[in-house]
C-alpha positions as CSV (number, residue, x, y, z in Angstrom):
1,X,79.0,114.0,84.0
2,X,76.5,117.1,83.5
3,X,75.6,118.0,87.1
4,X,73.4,120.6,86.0
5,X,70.0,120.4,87.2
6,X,70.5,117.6,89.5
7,X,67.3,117.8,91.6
8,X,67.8,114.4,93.8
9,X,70.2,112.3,95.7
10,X,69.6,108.5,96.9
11,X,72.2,106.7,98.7
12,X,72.3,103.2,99.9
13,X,74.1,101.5,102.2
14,X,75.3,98.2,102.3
15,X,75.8,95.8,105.6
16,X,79.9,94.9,105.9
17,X,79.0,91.7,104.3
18,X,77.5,93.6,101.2
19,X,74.3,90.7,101.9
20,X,72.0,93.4,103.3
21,X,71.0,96.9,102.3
22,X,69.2,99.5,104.6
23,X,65.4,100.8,103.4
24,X,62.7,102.9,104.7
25,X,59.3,102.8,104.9
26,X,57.5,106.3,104.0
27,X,54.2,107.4,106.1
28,X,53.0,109.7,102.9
29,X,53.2,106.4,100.5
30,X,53.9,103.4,102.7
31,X,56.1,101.6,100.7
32,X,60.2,100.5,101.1
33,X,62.4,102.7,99.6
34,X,66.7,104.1,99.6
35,X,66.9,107.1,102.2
36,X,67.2,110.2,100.4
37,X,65.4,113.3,98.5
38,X,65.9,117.2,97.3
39,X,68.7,119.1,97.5
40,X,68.1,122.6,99.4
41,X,69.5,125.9,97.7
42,X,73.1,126.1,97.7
43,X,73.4,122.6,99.2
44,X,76.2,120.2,97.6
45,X,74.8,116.8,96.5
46,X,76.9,115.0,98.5
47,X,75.9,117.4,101.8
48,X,72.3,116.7,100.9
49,X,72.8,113.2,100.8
50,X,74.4,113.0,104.3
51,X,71.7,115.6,105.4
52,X,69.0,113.2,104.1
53,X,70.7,109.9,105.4
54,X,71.0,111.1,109.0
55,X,67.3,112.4,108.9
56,X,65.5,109.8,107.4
57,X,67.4,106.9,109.2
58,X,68.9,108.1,112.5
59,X,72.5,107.2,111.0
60,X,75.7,108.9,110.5
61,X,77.2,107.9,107.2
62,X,80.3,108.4,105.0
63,X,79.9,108.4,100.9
64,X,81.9,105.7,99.4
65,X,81.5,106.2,96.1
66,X,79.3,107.7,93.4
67,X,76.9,104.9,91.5
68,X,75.5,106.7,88.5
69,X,73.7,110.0,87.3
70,X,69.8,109.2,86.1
71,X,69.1,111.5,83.7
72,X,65.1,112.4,83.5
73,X,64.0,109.2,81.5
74,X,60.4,110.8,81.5
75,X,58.3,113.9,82.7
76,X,58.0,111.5,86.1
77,X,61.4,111.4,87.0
78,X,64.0,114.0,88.8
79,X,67.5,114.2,87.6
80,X,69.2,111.7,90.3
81,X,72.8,111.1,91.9
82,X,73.1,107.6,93.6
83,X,75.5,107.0,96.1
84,X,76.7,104.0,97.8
85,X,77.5,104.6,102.0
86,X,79.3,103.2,104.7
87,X,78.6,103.3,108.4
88,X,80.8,105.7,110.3
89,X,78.7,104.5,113.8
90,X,78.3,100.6,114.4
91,X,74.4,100.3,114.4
92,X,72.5,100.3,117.4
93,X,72.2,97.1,119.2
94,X,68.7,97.1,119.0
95,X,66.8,98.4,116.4
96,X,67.1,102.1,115.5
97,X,64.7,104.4,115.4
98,X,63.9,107.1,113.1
99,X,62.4,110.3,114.5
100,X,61.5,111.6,111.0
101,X,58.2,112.1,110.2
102,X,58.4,110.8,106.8
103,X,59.7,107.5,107.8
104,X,57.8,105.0,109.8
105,X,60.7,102.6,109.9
106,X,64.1,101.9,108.7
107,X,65.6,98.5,108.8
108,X,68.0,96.2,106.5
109,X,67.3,93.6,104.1
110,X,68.7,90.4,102.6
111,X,69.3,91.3,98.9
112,X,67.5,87.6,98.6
113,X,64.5,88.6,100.9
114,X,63.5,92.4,99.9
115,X,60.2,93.4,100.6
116,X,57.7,93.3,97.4
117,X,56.3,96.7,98.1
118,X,59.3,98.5,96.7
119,X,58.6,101.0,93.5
120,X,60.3,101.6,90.9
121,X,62.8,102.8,89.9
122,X,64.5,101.8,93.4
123,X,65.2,97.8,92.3
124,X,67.3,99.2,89.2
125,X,69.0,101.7,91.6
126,X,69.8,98.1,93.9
127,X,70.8,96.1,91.0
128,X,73.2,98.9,89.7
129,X,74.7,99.2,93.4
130,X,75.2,95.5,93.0
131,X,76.6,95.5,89.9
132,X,79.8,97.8,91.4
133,X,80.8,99.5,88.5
134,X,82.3,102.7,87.9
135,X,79.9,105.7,87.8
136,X,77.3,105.3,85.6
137,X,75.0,108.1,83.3
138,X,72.1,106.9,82.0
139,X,68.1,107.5,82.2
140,X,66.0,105.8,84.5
141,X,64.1,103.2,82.5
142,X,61.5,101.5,84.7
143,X,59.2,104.6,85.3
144,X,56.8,104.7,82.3
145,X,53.0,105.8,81.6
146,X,52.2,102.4,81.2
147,X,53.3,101.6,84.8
148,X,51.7,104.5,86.0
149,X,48.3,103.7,84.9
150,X,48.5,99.8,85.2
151,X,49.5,101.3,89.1
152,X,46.8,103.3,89.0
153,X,44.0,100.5,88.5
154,X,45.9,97.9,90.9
155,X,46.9,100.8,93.8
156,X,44.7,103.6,93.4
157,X,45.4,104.8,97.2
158,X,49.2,104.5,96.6
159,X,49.1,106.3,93.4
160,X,46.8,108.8,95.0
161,X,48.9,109.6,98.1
162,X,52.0,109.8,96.2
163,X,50.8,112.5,94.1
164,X,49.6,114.0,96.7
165,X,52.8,113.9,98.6
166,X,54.4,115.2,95.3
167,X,51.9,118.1,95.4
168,X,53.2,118.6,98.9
169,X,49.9,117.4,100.2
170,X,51.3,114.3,102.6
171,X,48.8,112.0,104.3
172,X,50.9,110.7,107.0
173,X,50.0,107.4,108.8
């Protein structure tokens, strides 16, 4: 795998049951998402990821195993590593909280029960999680201009405040 210009990580992480997975909820564009994001200068992937797991949901985490490399599909898209995570904490009793200010909330879902509000290209990232295969390369296919602009008449305020959070202009809520 080229790791040249990797921009991203995501990770995910799956209850011990492999039924749930943990999302977040942004404040800049408040929809459900994997915890992750950039990778500082002269950061590993992998550090990132942890860096960006604890931030974002509270939780110390372990990477179990790389998923797959997204290549830029289109203009829209960052060059991507996915990891899978496991616990190295139990979970708080009750439920956590996130002191990030780019997450309002962090919880798990049923893989039967996720919430609607999640973009793309975060469902194919779930279904290739779920599909456990070995490490995958391949460009992210569900992040088109078509999409854009069909989300651009049906969520104008969404669209808006993620390019604006993009343009490092966040409207936090």
């Amino acid at each position: 795998m080229d790791l040249d210009g990797v921009q991203s990580i995501t990770g995910i992480v799956f209850s011990e049951d492999r039924q749930k997975i943990l999302l977040i909820k942004r404040r800049d564009v408040p929809v459900w998402v994997l915890p992750g994001g950039g990778i500082e200068i002269d950061e590993s992937p992998e550090a990132a990821l942890l860096r960006e797991m604890e931030e974002e949901t509270g939780l110390t985490v372990g990477i179990t195993r790389l998923i797959a490399l997204y290549d830029k599909g289109s203009f829209f898209v960052k060059k991507t590593l996915f990891y899978e995570c496991h616990l190295l904490k139990d979970l708080p009793q009750k439920n956590f909280d996130t002191k990030n200010l780019e997450v309002k909330e962090a919880r798990f879902f049923s893989l039967d029960n996720l919430p609607r509000a999640i973009p793309p290209p975060y469902r194919e990232f779930i279904q290739d999680a779920v599909a456990n295969l070995p490490p995958q390369e391949r460009a992210i296919t569900s992040i088109t201009l078509p999409l854009i602009v069909k989300t651009l008449f049906s969520h104008p305020v969404l669209l808006l405040r993620f390019l604006l959070a993009r343009l490092g202009v966040p409207i936090n809520t």
